[in-house]
N, C-alpha and C positions, 0 to 999 in steps of 0.2 A: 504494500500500500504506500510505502514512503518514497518509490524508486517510483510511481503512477505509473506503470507497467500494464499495461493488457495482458487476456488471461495467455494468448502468442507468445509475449516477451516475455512473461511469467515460467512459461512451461520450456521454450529455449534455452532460461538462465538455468535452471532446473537441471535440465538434462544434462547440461556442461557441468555444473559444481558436485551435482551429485552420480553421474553415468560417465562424464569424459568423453562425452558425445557434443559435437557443436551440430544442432537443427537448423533448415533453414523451417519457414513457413509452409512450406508444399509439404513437409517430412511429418507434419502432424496431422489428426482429422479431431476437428471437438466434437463431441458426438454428445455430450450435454453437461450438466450443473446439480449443484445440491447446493442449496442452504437449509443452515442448520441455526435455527433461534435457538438458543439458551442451550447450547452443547455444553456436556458436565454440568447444566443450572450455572454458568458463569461465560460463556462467553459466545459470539456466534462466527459461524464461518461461512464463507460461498466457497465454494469451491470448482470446479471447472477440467472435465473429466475428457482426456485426449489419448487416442489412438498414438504411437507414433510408426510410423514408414517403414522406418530405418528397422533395419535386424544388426544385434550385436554378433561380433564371432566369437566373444570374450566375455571376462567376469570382469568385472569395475573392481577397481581397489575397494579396499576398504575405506571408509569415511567418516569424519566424524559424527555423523546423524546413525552411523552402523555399516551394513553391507548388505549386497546383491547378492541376489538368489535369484536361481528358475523355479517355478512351482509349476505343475500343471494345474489346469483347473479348478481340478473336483478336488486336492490338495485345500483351496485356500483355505475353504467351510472350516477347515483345522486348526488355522494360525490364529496364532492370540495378537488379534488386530480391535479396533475399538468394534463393538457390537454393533454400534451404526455403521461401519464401514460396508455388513454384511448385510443387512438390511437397506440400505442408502446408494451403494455402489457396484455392488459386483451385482445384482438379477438383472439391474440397468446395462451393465457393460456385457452379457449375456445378449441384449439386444440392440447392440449398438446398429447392427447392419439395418436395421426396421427404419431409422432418422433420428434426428435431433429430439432430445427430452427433458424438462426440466422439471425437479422436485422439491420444494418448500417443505420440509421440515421441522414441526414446532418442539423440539425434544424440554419443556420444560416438566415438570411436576415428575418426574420419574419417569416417563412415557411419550413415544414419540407418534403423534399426529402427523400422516402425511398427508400432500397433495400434490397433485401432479398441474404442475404449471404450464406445459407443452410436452406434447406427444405425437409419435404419429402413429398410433391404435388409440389413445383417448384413455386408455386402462394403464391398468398395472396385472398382467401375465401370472 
């Protein structure tokens, strides 16, 4: 937010700090968004959900935020990633090929309220 970056120049810087991959624009596809009101009850996020092009041949060093892994799919259901992530991000990236979709999530009071902001089936799968 402090670098006014688009979610392009976001996901570019991205790649390079934490992959050692330099993107151009044509390398990515955004295929849609979350926001999250009152994620943990303290804070909110948008977030901005991108295909990239590019296939690695390699494993990224390690980094300070951690390290790179291959998972396959049906793996992920397993990681101990935030519980929205699995709910909010991967059934959505499941249909990325369907178009563009965006989801409002109210995570306040213990419980997360969805809505689908733009879709192209109108639902949720």
């Amino acid at each position: 937010m402090d670098l006014g970056e688009s979610p392009f120049e976001c996901a570019k810087r991205e790649a390079l700090e934490e992959v050692g991959i330099e993107l151009m624009d044509a390398d990515l596809n955004l295929f849609g968004y979350v926001s999250e009101k009152y994620y943990e009850n303290r804070s909110h996020w948008l977030m901005f959900l991108f295909e990239c092009k590019v296939l690695l041949d390699y494993i990224p060093d390690e980094m300070e935020e951690g390290f790179f892994q291959y998972y396959k799919r049906e793996d992920i259901k397993h990681l101990a990633i935030p519980p929205s992530d699995h709910e909010l991000v991967w059934p959505f990236y499941d249909q990325r090929k369907e178009g563009f979709w965006g989801i409002r999530a109210n995570c306040s009071e213990g419980k997360t309220n969805l809505a689908i902001e733009a879709s192209p089936t109108g639902f949720i799968k």
